[in-house]
C-alpha positions in Angstrom: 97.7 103.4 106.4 94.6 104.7 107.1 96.1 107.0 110.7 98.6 108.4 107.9 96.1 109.4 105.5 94.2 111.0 108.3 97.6 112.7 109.2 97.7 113.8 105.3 94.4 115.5 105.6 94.7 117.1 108.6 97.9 118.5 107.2 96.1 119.7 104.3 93.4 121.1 106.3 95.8 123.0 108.8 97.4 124.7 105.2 94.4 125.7 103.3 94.0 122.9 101.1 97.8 122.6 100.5 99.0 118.5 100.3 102.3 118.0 102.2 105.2 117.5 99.0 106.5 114.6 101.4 105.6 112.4 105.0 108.4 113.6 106.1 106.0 117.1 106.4 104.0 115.6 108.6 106.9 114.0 110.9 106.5 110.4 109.2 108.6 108.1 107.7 106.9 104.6 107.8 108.2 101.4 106.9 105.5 98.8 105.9 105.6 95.4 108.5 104.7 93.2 105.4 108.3 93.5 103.8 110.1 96.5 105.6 109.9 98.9 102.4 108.8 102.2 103.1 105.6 103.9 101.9 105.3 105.8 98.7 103.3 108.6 98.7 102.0 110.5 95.5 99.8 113.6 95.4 98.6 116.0 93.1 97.0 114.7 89.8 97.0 111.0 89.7 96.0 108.4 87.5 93.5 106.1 89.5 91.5 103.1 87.5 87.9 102.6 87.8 85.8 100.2 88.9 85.3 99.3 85.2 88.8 99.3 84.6 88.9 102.4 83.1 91.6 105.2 83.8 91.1 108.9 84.5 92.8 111.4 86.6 91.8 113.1 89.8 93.1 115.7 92.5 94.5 113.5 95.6 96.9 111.7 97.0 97.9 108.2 96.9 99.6 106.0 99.5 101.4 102.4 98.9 103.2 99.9 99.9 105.6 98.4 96.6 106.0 95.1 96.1 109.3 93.6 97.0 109.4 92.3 93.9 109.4 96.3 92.5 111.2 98.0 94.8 113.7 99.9 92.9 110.8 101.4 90.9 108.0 101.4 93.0 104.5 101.2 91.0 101.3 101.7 92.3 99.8 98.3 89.9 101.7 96.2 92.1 101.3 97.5 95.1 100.9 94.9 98.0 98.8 97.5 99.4 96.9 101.0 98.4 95.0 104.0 99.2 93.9 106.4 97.2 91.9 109.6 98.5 90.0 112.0 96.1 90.4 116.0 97.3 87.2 116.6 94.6 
């Protein structure tokens, strides 16, 4: 996960600041070896909790693996495994 978010910002830094709108972009496609569901990524303004537990929103992108129990609406609170990278 961490390779493909280096991928994402290298993308990003190759187009001025401009996020890829898929992974497909950036030639990728990945499938997660912890329950063969592919990542979901997410970019722009995103909701992100705290260490508090408190929401707000920031400017980046978010990648995850869904939880098999989620699948047919993947959502980042049960994610069996997240990133989340701040552009600010």
């Amino acid at each position: 996960m961490a390779i493909l978010a280096w991928k994402i910002m290298e993308y990003s830094h190759e187009h001025q600041g401009v996020l890829p709108e898929n992974l497909a972009q950036i030639g990728e496609s990945p499938v997660s070896a912890l329950n063969n569901l592919p990542f979901v990524y997410e970019h722009g303004d995103i909701k992100v909790v705290t260490d508090g537990g408190d929401s707000t929103t920031i400017r980046g992108f978010r990648l995850f693996i869904p939880h098999e129990d989620y699948a047919s609406k993947p959502n980042w609170k049960k994610a069996s495994s997240l990133m989340e990278v701040s552009l600010e």
